[in-house]
N, C-alpha and C positions, 0 to 999 in steps of 0.2 A: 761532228760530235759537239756537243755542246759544252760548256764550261762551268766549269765547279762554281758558284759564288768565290768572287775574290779574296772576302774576306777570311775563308775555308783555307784559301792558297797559303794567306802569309801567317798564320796561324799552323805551325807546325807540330803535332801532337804526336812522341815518340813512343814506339810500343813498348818501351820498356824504360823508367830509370829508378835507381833504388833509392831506399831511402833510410840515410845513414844521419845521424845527429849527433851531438859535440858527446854527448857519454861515450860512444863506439871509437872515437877520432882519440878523446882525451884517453882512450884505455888502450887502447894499443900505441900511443907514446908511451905513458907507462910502462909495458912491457918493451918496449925498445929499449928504452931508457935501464930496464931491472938487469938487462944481461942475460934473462934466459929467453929467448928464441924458437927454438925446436919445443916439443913434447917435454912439459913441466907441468908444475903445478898449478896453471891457468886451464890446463887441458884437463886435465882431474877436474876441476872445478865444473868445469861447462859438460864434464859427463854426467855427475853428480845432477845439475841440476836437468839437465834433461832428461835424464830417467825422472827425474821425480816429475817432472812436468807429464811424462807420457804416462805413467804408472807401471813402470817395467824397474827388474830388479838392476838389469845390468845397462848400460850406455858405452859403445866404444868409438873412440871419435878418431876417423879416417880423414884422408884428402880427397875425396870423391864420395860418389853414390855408386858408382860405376866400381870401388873399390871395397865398396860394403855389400857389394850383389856375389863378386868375387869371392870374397870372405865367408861368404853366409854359405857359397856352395860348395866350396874346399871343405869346411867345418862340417854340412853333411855328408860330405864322403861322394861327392860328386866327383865321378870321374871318366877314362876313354867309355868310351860308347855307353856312354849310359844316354838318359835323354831327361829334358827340363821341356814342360808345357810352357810357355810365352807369349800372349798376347801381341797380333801381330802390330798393333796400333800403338805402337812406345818408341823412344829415344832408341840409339842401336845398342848402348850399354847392359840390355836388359837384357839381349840374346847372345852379344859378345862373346861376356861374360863365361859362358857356358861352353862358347867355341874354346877360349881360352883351356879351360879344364879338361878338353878331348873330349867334350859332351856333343849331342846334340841337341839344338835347339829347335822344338818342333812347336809350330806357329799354330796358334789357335784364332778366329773369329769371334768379332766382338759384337756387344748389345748395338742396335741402331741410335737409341735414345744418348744412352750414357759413352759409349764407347771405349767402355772398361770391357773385360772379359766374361765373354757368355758361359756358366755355368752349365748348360745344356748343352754345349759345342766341346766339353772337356771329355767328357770320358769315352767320348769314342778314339779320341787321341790316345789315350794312355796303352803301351804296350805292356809287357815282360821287361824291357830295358826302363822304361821310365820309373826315374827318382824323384823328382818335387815338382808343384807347379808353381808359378812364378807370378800371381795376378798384380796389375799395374793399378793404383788409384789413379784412375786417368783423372787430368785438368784440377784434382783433388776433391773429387767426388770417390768415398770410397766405393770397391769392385763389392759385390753380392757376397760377401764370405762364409755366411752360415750355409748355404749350399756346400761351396769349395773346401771349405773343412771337412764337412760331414762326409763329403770323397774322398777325402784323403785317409782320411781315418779307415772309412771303409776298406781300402787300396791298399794301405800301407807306404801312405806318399809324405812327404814332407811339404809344407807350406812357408813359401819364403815372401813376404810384402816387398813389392817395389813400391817404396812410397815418397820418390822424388818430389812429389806432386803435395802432399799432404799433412802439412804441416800448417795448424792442427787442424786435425778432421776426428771425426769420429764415425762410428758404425751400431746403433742398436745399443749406443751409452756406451760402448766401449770405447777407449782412445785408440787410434792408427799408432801401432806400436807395440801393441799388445793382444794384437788378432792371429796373426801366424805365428809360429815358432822363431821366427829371425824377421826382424823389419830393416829394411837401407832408406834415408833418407839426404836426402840432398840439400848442401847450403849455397850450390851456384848464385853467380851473377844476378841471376833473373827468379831467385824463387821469392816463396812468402818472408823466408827470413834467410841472411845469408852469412856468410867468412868469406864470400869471393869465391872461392872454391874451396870444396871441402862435404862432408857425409857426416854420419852417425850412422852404427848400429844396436837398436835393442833388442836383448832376451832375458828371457826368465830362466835360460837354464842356463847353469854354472857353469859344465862342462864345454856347452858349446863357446861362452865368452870367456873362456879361460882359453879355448883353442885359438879363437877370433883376434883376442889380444893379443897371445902372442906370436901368428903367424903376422898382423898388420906391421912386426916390425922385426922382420928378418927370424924369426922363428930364435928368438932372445924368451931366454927365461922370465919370468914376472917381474911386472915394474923394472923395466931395461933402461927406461929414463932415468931412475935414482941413482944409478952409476956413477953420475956426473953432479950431485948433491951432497951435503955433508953426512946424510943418513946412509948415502950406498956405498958402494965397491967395485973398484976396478972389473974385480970375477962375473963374469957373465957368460955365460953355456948356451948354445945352439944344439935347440930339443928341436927343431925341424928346416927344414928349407921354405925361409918365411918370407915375406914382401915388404915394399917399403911404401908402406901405406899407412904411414901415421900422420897426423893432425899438428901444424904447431900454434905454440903457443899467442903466435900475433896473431893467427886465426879465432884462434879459441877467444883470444879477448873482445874481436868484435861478437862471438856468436856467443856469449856470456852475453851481451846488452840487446843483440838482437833475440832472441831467446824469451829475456823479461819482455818487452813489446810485441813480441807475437802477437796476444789475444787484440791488444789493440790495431795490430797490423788486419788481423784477421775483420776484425768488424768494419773497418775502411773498406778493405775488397769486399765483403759483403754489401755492406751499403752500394758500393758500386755498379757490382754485380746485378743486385736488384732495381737501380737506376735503370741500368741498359735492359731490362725484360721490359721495364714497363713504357719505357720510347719507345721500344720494337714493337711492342705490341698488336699493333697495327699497320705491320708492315708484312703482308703474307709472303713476301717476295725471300724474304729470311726465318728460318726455324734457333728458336733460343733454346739455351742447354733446360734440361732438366734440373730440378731441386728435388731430390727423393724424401719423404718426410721422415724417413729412422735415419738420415746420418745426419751431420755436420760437414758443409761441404768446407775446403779450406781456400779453393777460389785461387787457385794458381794460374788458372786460364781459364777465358770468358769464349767458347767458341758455337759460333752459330754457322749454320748450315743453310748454303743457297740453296735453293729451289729452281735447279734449271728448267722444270717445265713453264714456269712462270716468265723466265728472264730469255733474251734475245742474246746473252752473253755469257761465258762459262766463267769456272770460279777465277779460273787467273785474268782474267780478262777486269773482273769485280777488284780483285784486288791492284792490278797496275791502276784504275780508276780511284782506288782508295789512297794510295801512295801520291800517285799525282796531285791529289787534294789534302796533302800533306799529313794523311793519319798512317801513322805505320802499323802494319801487320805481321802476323805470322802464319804457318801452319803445324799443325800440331797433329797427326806427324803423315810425312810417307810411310805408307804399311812396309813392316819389316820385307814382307813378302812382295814387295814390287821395287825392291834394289836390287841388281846387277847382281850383287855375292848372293843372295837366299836363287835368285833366279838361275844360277850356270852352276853353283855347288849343290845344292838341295833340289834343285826343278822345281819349285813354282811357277804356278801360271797368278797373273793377277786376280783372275775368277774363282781361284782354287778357295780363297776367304774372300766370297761377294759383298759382304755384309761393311767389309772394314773398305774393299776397292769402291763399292758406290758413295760409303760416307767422306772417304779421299777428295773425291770431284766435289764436293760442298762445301769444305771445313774452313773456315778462316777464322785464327784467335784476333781477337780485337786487344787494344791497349786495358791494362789492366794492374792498375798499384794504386797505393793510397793518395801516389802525388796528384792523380788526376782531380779537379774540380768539378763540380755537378754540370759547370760550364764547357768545360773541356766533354766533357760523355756527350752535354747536347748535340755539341757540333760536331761528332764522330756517326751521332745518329743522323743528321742532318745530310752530311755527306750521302751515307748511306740510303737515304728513304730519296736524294737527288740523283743515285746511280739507280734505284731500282725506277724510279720515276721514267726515267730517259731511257731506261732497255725494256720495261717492260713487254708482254709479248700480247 
């Protein structure tokens, strides 16, 4: 087997680091320093501005995404045996979720291009039991939603956004946030802007974020955090058996500064994004994502698709080759429907969603944040056009 360029070797380019600045460092001292910690008035703040950023009336700011998918299906009355449509092509939190509530999660097949959720592969899914569908803005390209609403409407279903992915995106001028009746967004490690760990939910209906809020913290009467302020009161009443899935306030202070830089975050991974189409471009041995031209994609993941008829090597084989030449990778994702739990509780077979099992054998997300240099993407494409070079078929 032949060898990377050396210079490729000692040049280690990680798939992921974030990127934080002395405003995010110096504000959560601050809040160390202030004494309030938990869910306070920093976290008020950071809902406020991110509804107003997404254009949604309400924002409620959780510890996860995985705790705001939760939320969003408790709040529509999701429960034993009901059933939630799911994209099988997402994180496990998306169908968990649903386990968690005595639902079922039944898996749907996704587009070949985008690998969000096919529109045309939903409604033969939907029984008598099912309550909401659940589409993912995959890699943060939003999913086709003016179909999936018009079903749901039609159905009598509710539409819940997984939009871990999509921050900010938009769909047909609308912002991701403000397409379904409930959106969960994620502030992980690794997304477009983060807290470390931590979520956001928005809606425009009242009732649903009056139930939201006050189940994310032990099913406590309204504003439960003032308690502990000179405006509250010891007195606080348990209206339901609620979760403990609130947001604090050290969190909220980095997602207050990460939040304002979004757009700038956002236009780096695009610039990026667009680097890498235009190297690859001539590289038939790999397939690059789509750009739909009605949305804003938000660029959380850049994944291109081997071409095994072309190649003498399958994908994991392309990516131990990519890692040895020091660019890391990921995948994004194993289909829900080809883990152990959907396979021996549910009976799936892998071919039962062909669409999402053929696009599996291809997928590798490449490095993708603002820290990367025009110079760093050349030599990730370099690698790349030297692996497909030496296996070509």
């Amino acid at each position: 087997m032949a060898q990377a360029p050396a210079a490729l070797k000692q040049h280690s380019i990680p798939y992921f680091l974030p990127t934080i600045g002395e405003e995010e460092i110096q504000s959560v001292v601050e809040t160390l320093r202030s004494g309030w910690l938990t869910t306070g008035p920093k976290t008020k703040q950071f809902e406020q501005l991110f509804a107003q950023k997404m254009g949604a009336k309400h924002a409620i700011a959780v510890n996860s995404c995985t705790a705001a998918l939760h939320l969003a299906l408790e709040a529509i009355g999701v429960g034993r045996d009901d059933e939630v449509l799911v994209p099988t092509m997402t994180f496990a939190s998306t169908a968990e979720v649903v386990v968690h509530l005595g639902a079922r999660p039944v898996l749907v097949d996704v587009l070949p291009d985008t690998l969000a959720i096919d529109p045309n592969a939903i409604e033969s899914k939907i029984t008598s039991r099912t309550k909401a569908i659940m589409p993912v803005h995959y890699a943060g390209q939003p999913a086709e939603m003016d179909p999936i609403v018009d079903l749901a409407r039609r159905r009598g279903l509710r539409v819940i956004d997984d939009a871990a992915h999509a921050i900010p995106a938009s769909y047909k001028g609308r912002m991701v946030g403000t397409l379904g009746e409930i959106t969960a967004f994620s502030f992980y490690a690794n997304k477009t802007m983060t807290t470390g760990e931590g979520g956001m939910i928005t809606t425009s209906d009242d009732a649903l974020a009056d139930r939201m809020r006050i189940m994310s913290l032990h099913g406590i009467s309204r504003d439960a955090w003032k308690r502990f302020s000179a405006e509250g009161s010891w007195f606080y009443e348990i209206t339901a058996p609620g979760y403990k899935d609130n947001m604090t306030d050290v969190a909220s202070s980095l997602g207050i500064h990460q939040l304002a830089k979004a757009d700038d975050f956002w236009k780096a991974r695009s610039e990026r994004a667009a680097w890498y189409t235009e190297l690859l471009a001539d590289v038939p041995e790999v397939a690059t994502p789509p750009l739909l031209d009605h949305v804003q994609h938000a660029w959380h993941l850049y994944v291109i698709q081997v071409q095994p008829e072309r190649l003498k090597i399958n994908r994991n084989q392309f990516i131990e080759k990519l890692n040895a030449a020091g660019v890391g990778t990921s995948v994004h994702y194993t289909p829900l429907h080809m883990h152990p739990y959907y396979r021996d509780v549910w009976g799936y077979r892998p071919e039962d969603l062909p669409v999402a099992w053929n696009a599996y054998q291809k997928i590798i997300s490449l490095p993708l944040y603002p820290r990367l240099s025009r110079t760093d993407l050349e030599k990730v494409v370099e690698v790349i056009k030297t692996i497909c070079r030496e296996n070509r078929r």
